[in-house]
C-alpha positions as CSV (number, residue, x, y, z in Angstrom):
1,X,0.0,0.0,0.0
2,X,1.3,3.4,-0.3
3,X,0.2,6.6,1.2
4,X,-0.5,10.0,-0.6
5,X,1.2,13.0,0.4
6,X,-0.4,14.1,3.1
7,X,-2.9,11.1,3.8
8,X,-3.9,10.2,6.8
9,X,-4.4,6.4,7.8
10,X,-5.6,4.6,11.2
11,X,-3.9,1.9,12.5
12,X,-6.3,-0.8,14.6
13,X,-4.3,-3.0,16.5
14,X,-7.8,-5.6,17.0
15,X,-8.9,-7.3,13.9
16,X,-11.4,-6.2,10.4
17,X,-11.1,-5.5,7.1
18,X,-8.1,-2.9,5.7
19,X,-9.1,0.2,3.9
20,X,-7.8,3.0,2.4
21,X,-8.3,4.9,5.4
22,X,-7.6,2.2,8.0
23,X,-5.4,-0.8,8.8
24,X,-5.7,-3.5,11.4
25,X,-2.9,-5.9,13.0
26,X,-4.6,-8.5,13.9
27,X,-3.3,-8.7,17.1
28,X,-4.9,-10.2,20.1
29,X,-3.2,-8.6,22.8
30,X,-3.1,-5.3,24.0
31,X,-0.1,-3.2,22.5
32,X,0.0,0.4,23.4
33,X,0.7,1.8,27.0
34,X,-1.8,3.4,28.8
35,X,0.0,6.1,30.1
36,X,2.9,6.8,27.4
37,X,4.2,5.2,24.0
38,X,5.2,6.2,20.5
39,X,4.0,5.1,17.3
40,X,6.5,5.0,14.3
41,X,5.5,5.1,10.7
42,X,8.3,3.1,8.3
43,X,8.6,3.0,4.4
44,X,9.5,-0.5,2.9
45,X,13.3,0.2,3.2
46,X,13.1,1.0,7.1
47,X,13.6,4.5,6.9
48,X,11.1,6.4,9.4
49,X,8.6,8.7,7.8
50,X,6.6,10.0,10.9
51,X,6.3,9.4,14.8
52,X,3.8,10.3,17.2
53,X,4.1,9.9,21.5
54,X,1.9,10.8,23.8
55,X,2.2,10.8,27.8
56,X,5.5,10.6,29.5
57,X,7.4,8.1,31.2
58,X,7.9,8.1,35.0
């Protein structure tokens, strides 16, 4: 999949069916932190192309 300039996509970590607009994991299990994490957006070579945290650590 590739993004458009711009785009804005969600990520699901629980299950359904990928869109345009919205991707799911899979995953069973909970993955994000409830009181701070960060969320890093990759292209296919590895090379980050966004990040977004929220809370702090203690």
């Amino acid at each position: 999949m590739c993004l458009a300039a711009r785009a804005t996509i969600r990520i699901h970590t629980g299950n359904g069916r990928d869109t345009r607009t919205d991707l799911f994991q899979g995953r069973r299990n909970y993955v994000w932190d409830n009181h701070a994490d960060t969320a890093t957006l990759r292209e296919s070579r590895g090379c980050t192309v966004d990040t977004e945290s929220w809370g702090r650590r203690h």
